[in-house]
Structure formats: C-alpha cells, structure tokens
DSSP file (Angstrom, degrees, kcal/mol; ACC not computed):
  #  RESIDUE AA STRUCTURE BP1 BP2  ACC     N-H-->O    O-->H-N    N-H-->O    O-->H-N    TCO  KAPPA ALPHA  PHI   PSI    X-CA   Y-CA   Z-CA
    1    1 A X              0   0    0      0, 0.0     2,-0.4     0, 0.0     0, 0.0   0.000 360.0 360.0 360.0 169.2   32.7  -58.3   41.3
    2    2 A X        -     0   0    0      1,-0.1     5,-0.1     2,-0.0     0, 0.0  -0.718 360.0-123.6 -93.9 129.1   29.2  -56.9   40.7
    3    3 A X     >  -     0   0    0     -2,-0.4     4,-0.9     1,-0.1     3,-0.4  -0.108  23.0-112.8 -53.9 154.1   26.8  -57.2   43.1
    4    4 A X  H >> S+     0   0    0      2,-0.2     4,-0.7     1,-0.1     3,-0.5   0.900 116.6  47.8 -30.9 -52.2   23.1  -59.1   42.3
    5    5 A X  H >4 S+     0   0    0      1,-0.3     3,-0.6     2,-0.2    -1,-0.1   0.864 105.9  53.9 -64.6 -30.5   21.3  -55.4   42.6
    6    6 A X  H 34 S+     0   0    0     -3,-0.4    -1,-0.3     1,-0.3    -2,-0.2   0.681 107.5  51.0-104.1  -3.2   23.6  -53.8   40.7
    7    7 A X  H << S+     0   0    0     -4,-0.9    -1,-0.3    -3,-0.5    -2,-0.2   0.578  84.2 113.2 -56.6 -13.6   23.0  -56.4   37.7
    8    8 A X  S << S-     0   0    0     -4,-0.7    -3,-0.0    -3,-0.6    -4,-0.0  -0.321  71.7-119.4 -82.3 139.4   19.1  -56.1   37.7
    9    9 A X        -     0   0    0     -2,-0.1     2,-0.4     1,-0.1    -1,-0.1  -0.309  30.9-116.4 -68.0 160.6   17.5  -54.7   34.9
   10   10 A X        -     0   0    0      2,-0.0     2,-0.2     0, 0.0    -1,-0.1  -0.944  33.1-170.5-102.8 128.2   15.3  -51.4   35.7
   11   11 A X        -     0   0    0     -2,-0.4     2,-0.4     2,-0.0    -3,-0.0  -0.531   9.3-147.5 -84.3 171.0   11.8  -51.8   35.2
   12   12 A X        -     0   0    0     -2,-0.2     2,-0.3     3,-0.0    -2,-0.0  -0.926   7.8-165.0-141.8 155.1    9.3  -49.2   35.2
   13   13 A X    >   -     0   0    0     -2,-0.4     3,-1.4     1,-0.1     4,-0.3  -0.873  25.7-130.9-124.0 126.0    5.6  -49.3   36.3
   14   14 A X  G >> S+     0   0    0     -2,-0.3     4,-3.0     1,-0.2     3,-2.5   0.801 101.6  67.5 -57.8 -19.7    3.2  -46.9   35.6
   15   15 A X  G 34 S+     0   0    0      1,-0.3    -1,-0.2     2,-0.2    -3,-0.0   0.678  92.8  54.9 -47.6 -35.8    2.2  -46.8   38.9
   16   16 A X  G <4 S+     0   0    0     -3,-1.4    -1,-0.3     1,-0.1    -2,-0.2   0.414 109.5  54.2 -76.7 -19.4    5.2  -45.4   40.3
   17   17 A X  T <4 S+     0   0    0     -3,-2.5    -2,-0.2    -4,-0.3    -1,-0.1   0.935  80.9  92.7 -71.3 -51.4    4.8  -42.6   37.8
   18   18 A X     <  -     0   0    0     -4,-3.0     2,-1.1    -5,-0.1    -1,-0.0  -0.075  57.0-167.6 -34.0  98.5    1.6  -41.7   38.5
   19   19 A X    >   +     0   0    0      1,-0.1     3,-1.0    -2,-0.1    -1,-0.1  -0.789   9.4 176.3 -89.4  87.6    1.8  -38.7   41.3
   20   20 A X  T 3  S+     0   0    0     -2,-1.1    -1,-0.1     1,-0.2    -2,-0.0   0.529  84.7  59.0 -53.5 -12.8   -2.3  -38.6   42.4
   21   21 A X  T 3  S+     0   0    0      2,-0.1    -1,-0.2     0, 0.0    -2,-0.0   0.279  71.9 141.3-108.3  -2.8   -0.8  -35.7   45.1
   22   22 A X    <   +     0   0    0     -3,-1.0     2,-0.3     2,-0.0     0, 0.0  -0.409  28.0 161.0 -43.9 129.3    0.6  -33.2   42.0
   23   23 A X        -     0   0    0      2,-0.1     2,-0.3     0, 0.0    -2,-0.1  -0.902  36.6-144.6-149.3 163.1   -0.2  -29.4   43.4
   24   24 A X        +     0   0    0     -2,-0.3     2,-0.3     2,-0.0    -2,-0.0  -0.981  28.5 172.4-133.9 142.4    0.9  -26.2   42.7
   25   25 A X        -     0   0    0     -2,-0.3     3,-0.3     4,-0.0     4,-0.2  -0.906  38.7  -6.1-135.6 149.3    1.2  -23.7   45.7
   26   26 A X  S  > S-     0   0    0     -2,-0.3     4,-1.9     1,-0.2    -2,-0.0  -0.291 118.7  -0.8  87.7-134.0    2.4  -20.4   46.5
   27   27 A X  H >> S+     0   0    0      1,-0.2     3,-2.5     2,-0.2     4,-0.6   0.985 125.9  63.9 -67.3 -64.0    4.5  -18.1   44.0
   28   28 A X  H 3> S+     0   0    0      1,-0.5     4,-1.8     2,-0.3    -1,-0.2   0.600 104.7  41.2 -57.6 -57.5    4.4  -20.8   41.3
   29   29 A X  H 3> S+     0   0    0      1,-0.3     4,-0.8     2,-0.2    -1,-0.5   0.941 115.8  58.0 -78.3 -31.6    0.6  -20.8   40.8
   30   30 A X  H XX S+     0   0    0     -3,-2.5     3,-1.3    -4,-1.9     4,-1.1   0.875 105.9  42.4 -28.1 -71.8    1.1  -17.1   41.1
   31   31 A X  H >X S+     0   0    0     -4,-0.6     4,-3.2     1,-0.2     3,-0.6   0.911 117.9  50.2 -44.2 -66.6    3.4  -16.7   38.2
   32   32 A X  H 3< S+     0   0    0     -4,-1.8    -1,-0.2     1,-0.3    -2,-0.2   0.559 109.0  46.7 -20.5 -49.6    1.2  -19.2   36.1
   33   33 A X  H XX S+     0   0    0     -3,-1.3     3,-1.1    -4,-0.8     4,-0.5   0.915 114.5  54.8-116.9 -45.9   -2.0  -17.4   36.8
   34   34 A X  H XX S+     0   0    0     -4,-1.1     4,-3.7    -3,-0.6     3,-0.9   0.860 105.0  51.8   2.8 -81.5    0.4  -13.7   35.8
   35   35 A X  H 3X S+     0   0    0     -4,-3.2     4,-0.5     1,-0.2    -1,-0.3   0.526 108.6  52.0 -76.4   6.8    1.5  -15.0   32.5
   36   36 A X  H <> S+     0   0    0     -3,-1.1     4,-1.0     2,-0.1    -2,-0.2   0.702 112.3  45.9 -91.5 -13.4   -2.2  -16.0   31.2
   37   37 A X  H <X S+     0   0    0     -3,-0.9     4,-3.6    -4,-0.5    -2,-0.2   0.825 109.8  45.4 -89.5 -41.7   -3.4  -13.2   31.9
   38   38 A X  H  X S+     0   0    0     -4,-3.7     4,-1.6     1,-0.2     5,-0.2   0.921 118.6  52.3 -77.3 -23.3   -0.7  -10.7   30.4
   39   39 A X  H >X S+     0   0    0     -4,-0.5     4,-2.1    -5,-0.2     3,-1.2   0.996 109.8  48.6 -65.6 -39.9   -1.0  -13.1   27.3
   40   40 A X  H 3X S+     0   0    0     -4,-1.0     4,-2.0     1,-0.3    -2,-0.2   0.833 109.1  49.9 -39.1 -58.7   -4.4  -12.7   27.4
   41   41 A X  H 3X S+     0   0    0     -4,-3.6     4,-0.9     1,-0.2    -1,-0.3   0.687 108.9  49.5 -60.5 -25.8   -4.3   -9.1   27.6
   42   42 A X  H <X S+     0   0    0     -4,-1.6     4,-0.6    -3,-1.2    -2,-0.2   0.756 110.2  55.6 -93.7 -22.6   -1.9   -8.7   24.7
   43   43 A X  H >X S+     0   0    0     -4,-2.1     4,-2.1     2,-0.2     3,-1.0   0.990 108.8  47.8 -49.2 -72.0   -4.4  -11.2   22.4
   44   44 A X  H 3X S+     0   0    0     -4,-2.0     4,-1.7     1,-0.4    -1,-0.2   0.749 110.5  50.0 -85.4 -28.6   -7.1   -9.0   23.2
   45   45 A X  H 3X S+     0   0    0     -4,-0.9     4,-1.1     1,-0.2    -1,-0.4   0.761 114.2  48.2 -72.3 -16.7   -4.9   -5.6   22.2
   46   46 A X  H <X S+     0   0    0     -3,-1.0     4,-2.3    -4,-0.6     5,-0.5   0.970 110.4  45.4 -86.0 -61.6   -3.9   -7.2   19.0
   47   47 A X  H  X S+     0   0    0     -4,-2.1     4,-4.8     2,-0.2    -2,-0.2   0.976 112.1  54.7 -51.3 -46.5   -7.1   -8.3   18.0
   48   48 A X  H >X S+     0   0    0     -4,-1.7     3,-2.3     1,-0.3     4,-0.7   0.840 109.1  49.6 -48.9 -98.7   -8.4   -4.7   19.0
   49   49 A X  H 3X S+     0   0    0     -4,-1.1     4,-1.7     1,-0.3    -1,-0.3   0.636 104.8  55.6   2.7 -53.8   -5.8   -3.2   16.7
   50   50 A X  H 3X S+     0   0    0     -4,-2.3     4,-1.6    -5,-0.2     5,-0.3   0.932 108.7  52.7 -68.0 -41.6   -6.8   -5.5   13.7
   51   51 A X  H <X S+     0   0    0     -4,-4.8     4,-1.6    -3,-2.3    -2,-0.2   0.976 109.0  44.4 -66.3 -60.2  -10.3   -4.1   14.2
   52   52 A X  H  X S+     0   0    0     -4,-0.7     4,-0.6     2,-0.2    -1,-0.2   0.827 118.0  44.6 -43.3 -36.3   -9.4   -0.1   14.1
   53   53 A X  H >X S+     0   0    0     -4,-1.7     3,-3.5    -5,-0.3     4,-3.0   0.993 110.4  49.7 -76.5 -65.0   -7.2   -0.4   11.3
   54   54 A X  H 3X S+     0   0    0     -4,-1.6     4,-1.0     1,-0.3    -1,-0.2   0.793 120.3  45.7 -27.7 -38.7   -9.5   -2.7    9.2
   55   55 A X  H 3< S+     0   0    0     -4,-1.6    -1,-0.3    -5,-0.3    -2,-0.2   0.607 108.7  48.0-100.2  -3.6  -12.1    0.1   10.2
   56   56 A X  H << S+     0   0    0     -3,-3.5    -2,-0.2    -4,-0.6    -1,-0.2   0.744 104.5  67.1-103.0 -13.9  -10.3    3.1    9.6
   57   57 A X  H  < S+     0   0    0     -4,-3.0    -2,-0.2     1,-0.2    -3,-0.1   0.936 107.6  39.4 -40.6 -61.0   -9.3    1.5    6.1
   58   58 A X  S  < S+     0   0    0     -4,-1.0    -1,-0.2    -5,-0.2    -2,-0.1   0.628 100.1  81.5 -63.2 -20.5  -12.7    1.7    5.1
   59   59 A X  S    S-     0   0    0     -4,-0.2     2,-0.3     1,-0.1    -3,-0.0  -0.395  88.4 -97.3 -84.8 166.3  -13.8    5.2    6.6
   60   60 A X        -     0   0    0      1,-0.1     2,-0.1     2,-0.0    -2,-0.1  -0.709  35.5-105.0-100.9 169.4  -12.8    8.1    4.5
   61   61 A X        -     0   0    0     -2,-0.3    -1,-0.1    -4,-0.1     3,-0.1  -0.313  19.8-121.5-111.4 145.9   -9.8   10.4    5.0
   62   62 A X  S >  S+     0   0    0      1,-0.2     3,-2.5     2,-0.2     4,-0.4   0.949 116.3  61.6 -37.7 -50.9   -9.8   13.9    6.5
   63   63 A X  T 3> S+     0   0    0      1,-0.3     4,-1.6     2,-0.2    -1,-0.2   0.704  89.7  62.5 -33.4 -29.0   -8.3   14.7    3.0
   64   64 A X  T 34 S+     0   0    0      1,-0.2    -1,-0.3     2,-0.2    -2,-0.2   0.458  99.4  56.4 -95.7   7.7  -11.2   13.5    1.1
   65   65 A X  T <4 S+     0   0    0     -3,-2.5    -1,-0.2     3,-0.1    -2,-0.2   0.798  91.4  69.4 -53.6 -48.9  -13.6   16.4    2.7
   66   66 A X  T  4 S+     0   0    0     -4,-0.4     2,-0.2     1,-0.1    -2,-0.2   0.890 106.3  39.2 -58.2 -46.8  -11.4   18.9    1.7
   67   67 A X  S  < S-     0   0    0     -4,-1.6     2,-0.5     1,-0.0    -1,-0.1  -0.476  88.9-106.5-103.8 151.4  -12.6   18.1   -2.3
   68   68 A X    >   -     0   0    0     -2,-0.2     3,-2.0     1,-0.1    -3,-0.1  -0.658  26.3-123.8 -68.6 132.1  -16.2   17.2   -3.8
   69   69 A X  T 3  S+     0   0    0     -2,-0.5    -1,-0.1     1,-0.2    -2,-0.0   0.812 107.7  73.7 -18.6 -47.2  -16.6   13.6   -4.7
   70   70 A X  T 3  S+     0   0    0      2,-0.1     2,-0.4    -3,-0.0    -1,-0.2   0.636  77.0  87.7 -72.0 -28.9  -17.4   15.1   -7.9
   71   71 A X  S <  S-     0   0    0     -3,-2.0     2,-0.4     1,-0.1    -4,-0.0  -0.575  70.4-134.0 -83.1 140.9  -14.2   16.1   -8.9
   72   72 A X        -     0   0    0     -2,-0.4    -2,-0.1     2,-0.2    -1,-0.1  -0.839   8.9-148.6 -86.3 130.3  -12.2   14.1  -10.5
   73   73 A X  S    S+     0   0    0     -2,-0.4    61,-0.8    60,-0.0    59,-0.2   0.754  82.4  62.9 -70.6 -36.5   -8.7   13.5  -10.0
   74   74 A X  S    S-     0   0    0     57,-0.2    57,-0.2    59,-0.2    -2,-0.2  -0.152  90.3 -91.0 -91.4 168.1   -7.9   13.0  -13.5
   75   75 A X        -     0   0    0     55,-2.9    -1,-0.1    58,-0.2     2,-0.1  -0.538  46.1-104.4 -77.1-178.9   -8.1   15.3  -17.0
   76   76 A X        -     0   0    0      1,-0.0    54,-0.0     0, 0.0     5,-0.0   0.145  34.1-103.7 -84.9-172.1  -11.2   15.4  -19.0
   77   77 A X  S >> S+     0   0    0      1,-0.1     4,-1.9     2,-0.1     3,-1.2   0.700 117.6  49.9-102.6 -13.4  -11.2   13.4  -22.3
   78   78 A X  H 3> S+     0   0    0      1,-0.2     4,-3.9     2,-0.2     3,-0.3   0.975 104.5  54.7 -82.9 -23.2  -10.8   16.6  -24.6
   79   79 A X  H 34 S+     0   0    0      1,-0.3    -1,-0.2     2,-0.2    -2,-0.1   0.494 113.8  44.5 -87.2  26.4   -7.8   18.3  -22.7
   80   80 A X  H <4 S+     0   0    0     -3,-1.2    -1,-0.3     2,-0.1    -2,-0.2   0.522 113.2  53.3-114.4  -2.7   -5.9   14.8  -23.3
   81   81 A X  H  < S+     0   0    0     -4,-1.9    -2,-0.2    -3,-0.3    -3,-0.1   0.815 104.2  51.5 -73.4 -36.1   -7.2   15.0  -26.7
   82   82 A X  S  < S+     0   0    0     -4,-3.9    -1,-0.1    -5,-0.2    -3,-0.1   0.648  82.9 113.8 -88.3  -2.6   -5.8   18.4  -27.3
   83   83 A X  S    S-     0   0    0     -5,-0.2     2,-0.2     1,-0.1    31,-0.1  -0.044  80.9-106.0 -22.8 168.2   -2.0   17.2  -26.0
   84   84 A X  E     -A  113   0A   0     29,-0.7    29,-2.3     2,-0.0     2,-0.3  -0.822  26.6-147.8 -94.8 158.7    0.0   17.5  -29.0
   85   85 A X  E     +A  112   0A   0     -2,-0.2     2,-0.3    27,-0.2    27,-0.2  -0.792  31.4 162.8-122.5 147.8    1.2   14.1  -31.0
   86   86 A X  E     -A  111   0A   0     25,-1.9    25,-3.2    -2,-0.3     2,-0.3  -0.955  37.6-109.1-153.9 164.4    4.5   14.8  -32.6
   87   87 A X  E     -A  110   0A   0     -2,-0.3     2,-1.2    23,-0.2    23,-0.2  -0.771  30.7-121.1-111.0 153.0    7.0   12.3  -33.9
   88   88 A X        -     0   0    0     21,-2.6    20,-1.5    -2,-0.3    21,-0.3  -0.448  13.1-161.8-113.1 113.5   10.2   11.6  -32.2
   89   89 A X     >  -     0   0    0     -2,-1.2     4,-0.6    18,-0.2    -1,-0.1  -0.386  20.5-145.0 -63.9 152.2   13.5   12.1  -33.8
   90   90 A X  T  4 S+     0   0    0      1,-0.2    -1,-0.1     2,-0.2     3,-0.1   0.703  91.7  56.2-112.1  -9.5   15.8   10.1  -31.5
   91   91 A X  T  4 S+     0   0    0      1,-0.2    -1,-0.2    -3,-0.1    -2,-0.1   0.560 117.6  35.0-105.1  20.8   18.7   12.4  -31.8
   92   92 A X  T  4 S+     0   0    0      0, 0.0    -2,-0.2     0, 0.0    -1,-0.2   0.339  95.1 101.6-120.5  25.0   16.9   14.9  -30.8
   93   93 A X     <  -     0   0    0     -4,-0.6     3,-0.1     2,-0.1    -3,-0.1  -0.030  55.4-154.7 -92.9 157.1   14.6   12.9  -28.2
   94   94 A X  S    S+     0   0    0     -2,-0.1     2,-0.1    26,-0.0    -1,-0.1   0.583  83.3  42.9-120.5 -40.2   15.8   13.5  -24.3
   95   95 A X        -     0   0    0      1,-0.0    -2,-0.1     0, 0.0     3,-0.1  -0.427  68.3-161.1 -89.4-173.1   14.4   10.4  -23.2
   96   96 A X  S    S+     0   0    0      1,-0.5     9,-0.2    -2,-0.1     2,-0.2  -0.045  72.5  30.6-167.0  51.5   14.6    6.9  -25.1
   97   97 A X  S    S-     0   0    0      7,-0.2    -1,-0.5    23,-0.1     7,-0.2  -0.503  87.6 -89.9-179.4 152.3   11.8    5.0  -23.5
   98   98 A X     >  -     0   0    0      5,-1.2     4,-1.5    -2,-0.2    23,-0.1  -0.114  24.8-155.5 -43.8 140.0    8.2    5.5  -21.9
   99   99 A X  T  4 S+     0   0    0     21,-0.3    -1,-0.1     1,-0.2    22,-0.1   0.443  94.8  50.2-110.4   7.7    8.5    6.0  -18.5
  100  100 A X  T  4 S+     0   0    0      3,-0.1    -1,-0.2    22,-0.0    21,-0.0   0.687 131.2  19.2-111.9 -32.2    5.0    4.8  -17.9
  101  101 A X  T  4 S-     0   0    0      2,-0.1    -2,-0.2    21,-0.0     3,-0.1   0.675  86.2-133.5-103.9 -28.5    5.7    1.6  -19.9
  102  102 A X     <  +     0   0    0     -4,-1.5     2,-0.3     1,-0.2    -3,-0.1   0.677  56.7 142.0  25.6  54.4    9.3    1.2  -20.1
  103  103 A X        -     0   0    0      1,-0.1    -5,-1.2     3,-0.0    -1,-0.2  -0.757  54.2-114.5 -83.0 133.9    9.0    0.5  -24.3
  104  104 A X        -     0   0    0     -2,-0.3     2,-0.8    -7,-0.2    -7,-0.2  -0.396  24.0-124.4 -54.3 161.5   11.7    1.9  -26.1
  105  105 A X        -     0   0    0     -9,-0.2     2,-0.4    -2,-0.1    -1,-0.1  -0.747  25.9-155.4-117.6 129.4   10.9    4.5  -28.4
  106  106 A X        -     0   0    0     -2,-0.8     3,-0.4     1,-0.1   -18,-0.2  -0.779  30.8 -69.0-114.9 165.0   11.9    4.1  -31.8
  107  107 A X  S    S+     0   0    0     -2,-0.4   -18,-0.2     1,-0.3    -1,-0.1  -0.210 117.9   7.1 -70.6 107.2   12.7    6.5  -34.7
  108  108 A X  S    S+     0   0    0    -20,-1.5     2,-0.3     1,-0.3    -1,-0.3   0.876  92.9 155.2  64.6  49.9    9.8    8.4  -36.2
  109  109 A X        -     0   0    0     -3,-0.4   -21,-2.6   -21,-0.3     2,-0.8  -0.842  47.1-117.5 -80.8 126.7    7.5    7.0  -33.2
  110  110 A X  E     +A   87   0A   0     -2,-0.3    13,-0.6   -23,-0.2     2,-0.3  -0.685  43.1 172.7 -74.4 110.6    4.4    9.1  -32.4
  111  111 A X  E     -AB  86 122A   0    -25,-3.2   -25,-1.9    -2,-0.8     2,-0.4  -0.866  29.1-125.7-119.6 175.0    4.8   10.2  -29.0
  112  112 A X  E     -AB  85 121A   0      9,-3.6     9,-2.3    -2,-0.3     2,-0.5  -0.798  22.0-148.0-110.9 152.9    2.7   12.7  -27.0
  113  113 A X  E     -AB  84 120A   0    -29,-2.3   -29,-0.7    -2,-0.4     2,-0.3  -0.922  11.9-134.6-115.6 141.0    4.4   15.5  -25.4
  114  114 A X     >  -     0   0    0      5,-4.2     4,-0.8    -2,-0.5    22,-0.0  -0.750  12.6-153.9 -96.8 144.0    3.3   17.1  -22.1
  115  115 A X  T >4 S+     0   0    0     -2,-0.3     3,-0.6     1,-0.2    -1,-0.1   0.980  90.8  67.2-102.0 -43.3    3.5   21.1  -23.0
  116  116 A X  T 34 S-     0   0    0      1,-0.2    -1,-0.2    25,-0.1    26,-0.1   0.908 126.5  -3.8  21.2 -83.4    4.2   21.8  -18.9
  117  117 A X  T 34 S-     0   0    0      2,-0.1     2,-1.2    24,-0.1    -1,-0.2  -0.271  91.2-114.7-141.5  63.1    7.9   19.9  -18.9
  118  118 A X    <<  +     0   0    0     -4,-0.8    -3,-0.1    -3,-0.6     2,-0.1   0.036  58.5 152.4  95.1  -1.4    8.3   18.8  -21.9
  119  119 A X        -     0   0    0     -2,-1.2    -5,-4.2    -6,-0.1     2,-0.3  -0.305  31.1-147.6 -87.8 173.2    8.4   14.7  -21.2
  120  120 A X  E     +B  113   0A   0     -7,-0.2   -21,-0.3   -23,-0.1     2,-0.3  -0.839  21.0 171.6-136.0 147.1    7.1   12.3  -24.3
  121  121 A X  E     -B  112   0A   0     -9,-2.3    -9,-3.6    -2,-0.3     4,-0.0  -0.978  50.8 -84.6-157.5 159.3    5.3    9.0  -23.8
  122  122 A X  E  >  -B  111   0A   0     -2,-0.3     4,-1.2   -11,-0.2     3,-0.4  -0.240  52.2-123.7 -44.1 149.7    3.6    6.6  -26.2
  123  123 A X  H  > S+     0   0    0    -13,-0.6     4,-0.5     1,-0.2    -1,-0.2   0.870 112.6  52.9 -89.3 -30.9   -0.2    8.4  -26.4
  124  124 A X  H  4 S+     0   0    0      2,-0.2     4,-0.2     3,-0.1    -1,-0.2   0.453 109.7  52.1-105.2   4.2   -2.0    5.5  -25.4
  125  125 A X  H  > S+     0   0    0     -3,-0.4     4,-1.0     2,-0.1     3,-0.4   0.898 117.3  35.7 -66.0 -74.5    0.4    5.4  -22.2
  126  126 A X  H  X S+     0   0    0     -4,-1.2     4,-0.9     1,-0.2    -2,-0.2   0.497 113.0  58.8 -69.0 -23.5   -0.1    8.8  -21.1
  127  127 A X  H  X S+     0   0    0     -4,-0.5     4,-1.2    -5,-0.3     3,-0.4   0.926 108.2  48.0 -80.4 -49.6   -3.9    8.9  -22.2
  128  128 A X  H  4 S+     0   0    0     -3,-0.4    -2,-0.2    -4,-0.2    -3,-0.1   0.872 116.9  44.5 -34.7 -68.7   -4.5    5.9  -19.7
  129  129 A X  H  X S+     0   0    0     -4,-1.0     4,-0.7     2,-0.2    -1,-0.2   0.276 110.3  47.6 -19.7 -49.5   -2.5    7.8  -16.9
  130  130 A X  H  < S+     0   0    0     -4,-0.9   -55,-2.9    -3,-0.4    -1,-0.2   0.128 100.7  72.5-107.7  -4.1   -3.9   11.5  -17.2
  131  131 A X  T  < S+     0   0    0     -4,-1.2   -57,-0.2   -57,-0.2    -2,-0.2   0.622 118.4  19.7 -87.8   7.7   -7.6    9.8  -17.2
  132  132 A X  T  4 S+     0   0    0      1,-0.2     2,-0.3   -59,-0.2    -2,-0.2   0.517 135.2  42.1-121.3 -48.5   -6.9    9.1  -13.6
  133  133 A X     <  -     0   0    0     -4,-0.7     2,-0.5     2,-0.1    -1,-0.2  -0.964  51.1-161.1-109.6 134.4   -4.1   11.7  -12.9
  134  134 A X  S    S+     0   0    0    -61,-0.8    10,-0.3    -2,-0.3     2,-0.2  -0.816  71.7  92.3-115.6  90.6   -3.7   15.3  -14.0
  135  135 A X  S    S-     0   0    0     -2,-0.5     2,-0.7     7,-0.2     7,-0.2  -0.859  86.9 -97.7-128.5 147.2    0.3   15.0  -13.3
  136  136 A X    >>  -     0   0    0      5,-0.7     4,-2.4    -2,-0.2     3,-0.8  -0.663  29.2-139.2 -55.6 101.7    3.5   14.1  -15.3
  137  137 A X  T 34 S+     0   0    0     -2,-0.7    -1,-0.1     1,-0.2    -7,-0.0   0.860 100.3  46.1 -33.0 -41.7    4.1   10.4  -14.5
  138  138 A X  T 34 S-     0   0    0      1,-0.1    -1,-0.2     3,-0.0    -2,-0.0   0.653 134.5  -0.6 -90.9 -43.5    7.5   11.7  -14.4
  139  139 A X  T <4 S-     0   0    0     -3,-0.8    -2,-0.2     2,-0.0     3,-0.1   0.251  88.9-122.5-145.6 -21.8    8.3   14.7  -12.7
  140  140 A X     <  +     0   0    0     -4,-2.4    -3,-0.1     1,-0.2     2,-0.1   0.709  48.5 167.1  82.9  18.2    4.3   15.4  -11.4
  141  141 A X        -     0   0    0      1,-0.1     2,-1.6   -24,-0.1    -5,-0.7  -0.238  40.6-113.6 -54.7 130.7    4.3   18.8  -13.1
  142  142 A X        -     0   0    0     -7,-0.2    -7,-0.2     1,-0.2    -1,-0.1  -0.347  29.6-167.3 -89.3 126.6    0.8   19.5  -13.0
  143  143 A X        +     0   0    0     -2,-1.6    -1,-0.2     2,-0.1    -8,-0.1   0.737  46.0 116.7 -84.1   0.0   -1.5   19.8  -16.1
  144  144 A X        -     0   0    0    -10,-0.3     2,-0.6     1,-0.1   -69,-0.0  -0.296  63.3-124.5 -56.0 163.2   -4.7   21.4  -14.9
  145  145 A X        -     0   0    0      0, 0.0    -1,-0.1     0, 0.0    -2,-0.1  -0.932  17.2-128.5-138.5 125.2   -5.3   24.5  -16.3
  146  146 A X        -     0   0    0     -2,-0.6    -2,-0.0     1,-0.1     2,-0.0  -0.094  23.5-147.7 -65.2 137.4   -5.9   27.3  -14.2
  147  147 A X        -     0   0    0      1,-0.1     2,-0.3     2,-0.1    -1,-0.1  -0.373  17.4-104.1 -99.8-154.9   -8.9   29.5  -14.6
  148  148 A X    >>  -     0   0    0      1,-0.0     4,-1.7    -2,-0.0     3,-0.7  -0.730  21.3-119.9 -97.6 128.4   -9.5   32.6  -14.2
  149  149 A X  H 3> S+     0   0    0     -2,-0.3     4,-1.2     1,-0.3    -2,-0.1   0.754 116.0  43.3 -75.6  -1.9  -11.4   34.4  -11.3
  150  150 A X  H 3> S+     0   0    0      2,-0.2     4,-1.0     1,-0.1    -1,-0.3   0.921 119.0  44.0 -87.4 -28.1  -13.9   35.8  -13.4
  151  151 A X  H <> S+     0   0    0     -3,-0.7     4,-2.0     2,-0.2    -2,-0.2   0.681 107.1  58.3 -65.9 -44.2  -14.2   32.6  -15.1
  152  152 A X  H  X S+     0   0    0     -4,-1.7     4,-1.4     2,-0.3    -1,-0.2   0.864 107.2  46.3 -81.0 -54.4  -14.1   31.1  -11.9
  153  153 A X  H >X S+     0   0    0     -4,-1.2     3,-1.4     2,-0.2     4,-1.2   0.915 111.1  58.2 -15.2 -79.0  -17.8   33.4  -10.6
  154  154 A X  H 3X S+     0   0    0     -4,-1.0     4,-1.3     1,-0.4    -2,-0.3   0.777 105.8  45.2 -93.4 -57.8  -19.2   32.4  -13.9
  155  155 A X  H >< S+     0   0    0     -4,-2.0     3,-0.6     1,-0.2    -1,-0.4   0.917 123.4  33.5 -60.0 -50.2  -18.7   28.8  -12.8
  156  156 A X  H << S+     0   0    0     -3,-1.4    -2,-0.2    -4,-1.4    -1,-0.2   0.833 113.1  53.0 -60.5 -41.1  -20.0   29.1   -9.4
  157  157 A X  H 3<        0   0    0     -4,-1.2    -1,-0.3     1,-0.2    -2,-0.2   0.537 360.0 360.0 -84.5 -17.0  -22.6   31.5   -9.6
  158  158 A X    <<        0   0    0     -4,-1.3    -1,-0.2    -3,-0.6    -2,-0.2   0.628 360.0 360.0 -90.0 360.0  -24.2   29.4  -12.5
C-alpha cells in the first residue's frame, strides 16, 4: 500500500523559490561578459556599415569627374528629330514589337528606325529613351555623332 507521504499533494511556496544567494562566478560571468561585448562590437560594425554606404550613395562617383556635368547623357532634340519615320511592312519588319514598350507593331505602323543597326520602335518610345540615352535600347549601338578634329578646335577654341 501507499505510504501517507507518498499520497500528499505537492505544494509550492514562493518562498522556497526565491534564491536571495543567486551569483555568478568564475568562467560563467566570463563567458557572459565575452558575448556582450562581441555582440556589441558587431552592432556597432553594422551600424558603421549602414553609415558609409548611405554616404557613399550620396557622394559622386570617380566616373562622374571624368565628364562635365554639362554634358548630357542623352541626344539633343533635333538629332532625334532628324531619325527617319518610315512605315513598317510586317513581312518585311525583323522585329514585331517595341522593345522599349513591348506593343506589337502592326501593319502600316510608323516606326522610327535607328540608322546605326537598323532596330524600329514606336517614335514616341524611342524619342523618350534617346532624350536620356544616346544608345539603342536594344543592342546599345551608339548614336552620337562623331566630329571631326577640326570641328572639334572650332568647338573648343570658341
């Protein structure tokens, strides 16, 4: 049969929880003291990181010495005016949609042709496009047009 003790409910009392004598000694507080610090240290590298990048974000690029501000990456408005507009047979078309847009192109469509390589886009694609970039959406053929080096004097020297 079962003893009396082994019937008795367990209580518990906070009292008995309570350890007033908790310390930490030796390696233990060691380790403890370790891993706040190396978190600590890696907080502070991260944040440190956030800052350089955020700041080099802002700062300008070697690259952007190399050219004047002044110039602009993109054509002027008359050499995208002077593109040719032609209208596009589609069995004799190479593509058959804007590559800037992805529209199909449909039969006796005005498209502009780039005289470089030859690719066709809707004109008010390709006007958009070469007023910020003087490349071929497509193939990045470049459209600038080179001058001349006497041409080239006459620009400087004026």
């Amino acid at each position: 049969m079962a003893s009396s003790q082994d019937s008795r409910p367990f209580h518990w009392h906070l009292a008995e929880l309570e350890d007033h004598h908790f310390q930490i000694h030796g390696r233990t507080l060691f380790f403890i003291v370790v891993v706040i610090l190396i978190t600590l240290i890696f907080a502070l590298i991260f944040v440190y990181a956030r800052w350089v990048c955020s700041f080099n974000r802002h700062a300008p690029s070697p690259t952007s010495h190399a050219l004047p501000d002044s110039a602009p990456r993109g054509l002027d408005a008359a050499a995208i005016n002077a593109l040719p507009v032609t209208m596009l047979s589609l069995e004799e078309a190479s593509q058959s949609e804007c590559c800037i847009c992805l529209g199909v192109f449909e039969d006796d469509e005005k498209v502009k042709v780039l005289p470089s390589c030859k690719h066709s886009y809707h004109p008010e694609c390709v006007d958009r496009w070469l007023s910020t970039e003087s490349s071929c959406p497509l193939c990045r053929a470049s459209l600038r047009v080179e001058l001349e080096p006497e041409q080239l004097q006459v620009i400087v020297t004026q």
